[in-house]
N, C-alpha and C positions, 0 to 999 in steps of 0.2 A: 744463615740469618739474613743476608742480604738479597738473598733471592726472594725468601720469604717476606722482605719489605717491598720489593720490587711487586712481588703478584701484589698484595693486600695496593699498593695505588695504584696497582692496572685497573685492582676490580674498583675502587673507588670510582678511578675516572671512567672506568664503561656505566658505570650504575651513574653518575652523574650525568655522561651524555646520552642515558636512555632517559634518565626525568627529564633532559630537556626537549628532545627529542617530541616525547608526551605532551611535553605546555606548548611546545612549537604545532603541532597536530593541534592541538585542542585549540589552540588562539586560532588558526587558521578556520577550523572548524566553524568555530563561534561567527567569523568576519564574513563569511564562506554564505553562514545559514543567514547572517543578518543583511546579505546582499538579492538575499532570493524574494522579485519583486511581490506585487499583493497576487497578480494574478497567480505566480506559483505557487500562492500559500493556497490556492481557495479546495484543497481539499485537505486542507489540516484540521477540520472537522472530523476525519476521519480516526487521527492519531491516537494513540492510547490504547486500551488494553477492553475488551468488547467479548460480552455474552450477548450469543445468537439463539433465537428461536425463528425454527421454520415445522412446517408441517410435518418435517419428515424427524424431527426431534429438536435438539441444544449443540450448541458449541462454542467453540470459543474464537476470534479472532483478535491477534495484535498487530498493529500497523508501527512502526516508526518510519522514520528517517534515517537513510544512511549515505556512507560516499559523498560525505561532505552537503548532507542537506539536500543533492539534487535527484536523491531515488525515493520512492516510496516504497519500503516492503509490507508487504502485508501477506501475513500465514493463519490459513484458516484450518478448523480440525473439527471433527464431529466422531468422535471415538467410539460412540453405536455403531455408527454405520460404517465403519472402517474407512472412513475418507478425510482424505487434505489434502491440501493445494496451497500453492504461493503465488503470489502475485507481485511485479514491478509494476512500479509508474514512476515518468519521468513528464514533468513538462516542455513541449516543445515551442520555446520561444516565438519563433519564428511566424508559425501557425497560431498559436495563443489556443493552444489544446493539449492535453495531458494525453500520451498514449499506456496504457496496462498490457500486459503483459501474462495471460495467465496458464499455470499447468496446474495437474493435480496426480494424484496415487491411480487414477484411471484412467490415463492416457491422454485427459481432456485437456487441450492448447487453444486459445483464440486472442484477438485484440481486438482490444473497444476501444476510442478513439474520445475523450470525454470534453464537455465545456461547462461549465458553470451559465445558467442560465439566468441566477437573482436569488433564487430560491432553492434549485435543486442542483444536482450534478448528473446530467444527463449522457450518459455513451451508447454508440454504435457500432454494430458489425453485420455483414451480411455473411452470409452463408448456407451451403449446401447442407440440406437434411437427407439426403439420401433419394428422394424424387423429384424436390422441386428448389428454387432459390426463395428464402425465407428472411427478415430480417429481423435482427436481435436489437432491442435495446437494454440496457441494464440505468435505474433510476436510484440515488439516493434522494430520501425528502423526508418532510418532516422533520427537521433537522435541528436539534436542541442542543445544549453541551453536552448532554447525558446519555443521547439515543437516537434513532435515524430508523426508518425504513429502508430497505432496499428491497428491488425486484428488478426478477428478470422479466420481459418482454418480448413477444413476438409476434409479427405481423406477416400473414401471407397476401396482402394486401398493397406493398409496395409502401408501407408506414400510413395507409390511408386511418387503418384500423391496430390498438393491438391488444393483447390478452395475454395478461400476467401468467406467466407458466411457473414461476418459484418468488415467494416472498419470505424474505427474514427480516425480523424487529431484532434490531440492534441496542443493548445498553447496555453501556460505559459500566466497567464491574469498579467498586468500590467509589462508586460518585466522582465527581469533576474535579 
């Protein structure tokens, strides 16, 4: 009987110090997210739960915040055409630019380097196509509470010129 008292407030007290354990995490969390300056927030536009349309059909993307506020994840899916990918972004103080992070189900890896311009969220990357050096930009705009365009871009011009090679309209599923 007294072993059996013994266990029942071991487990008391382990279940007491995982609740706190939880409110200690989440307070931290909360003080964490509410320290992350304006310029980190400026792609929380982004956040929330997102149907995509692009030319090649529908999908869906969800973006939060995790790791205490300072990641951005974002997983994208288009179950036609058998593809997803995920995406980090992190802001880099220092630079006052957001760097992403992306792979997917088809091998594809790159980073875009992004800044808030006023209006849009503009990123870059350069890279190799296989003949020549090409460069990429990727644009969010149009930017509502409910919906955003995004495109990809590319310029063999040295950014003189560029021509959208992939557009998706973006809206927020279930309104703001």
């Amino acid at each position: 009987m007294r072993r059996r008292r013994l266990s029942t407030r071991c487990a008391v007290a382990l279940a007491a110090v995982g609740v706190c354990a939880a409110a200690i995490a989440q307070e931290r969390d909360r003080v964490t997210d509410a320290k992350l300056s304006e310029a980190a927030r400026a792609f929380d536009f982004w956040l929330g739960d997102w149907h995509a349309e692009s030319p090649a059909g529908h999908g869906s993307n969800y973006v939060r915040r995790i790791l205490n506020g300072h990641v951005i994840e974002g997983r994208y899916e288009m179950p036609q055409e058998e593809f997803s990918g995920q995406s980090l972004t992190i802001f880099l103080k220092e630079e006052n630019v957001f760097k992403q992070m992306w792979v997917d189900n088809r091998g594809l890896h790159n980073v875009h380097f992004f800044r808030w311009d006023g209006s849009q969220m503009i990123g870059h990357k350069e890279g190799f196509d296989g003949h020549a050096m090409k460069q990429e930009r990727v644009r969010w705009f149009d930017i509502t509470d409910d919906s955003f365009t995004w495109v990809l871009e590319e310029s063999q011009d040295s950014g003189e010129t560029w021509s959208p090679s992939w557009t998706v309209q973006m809206t927020r599923r279930g309104g703001g």
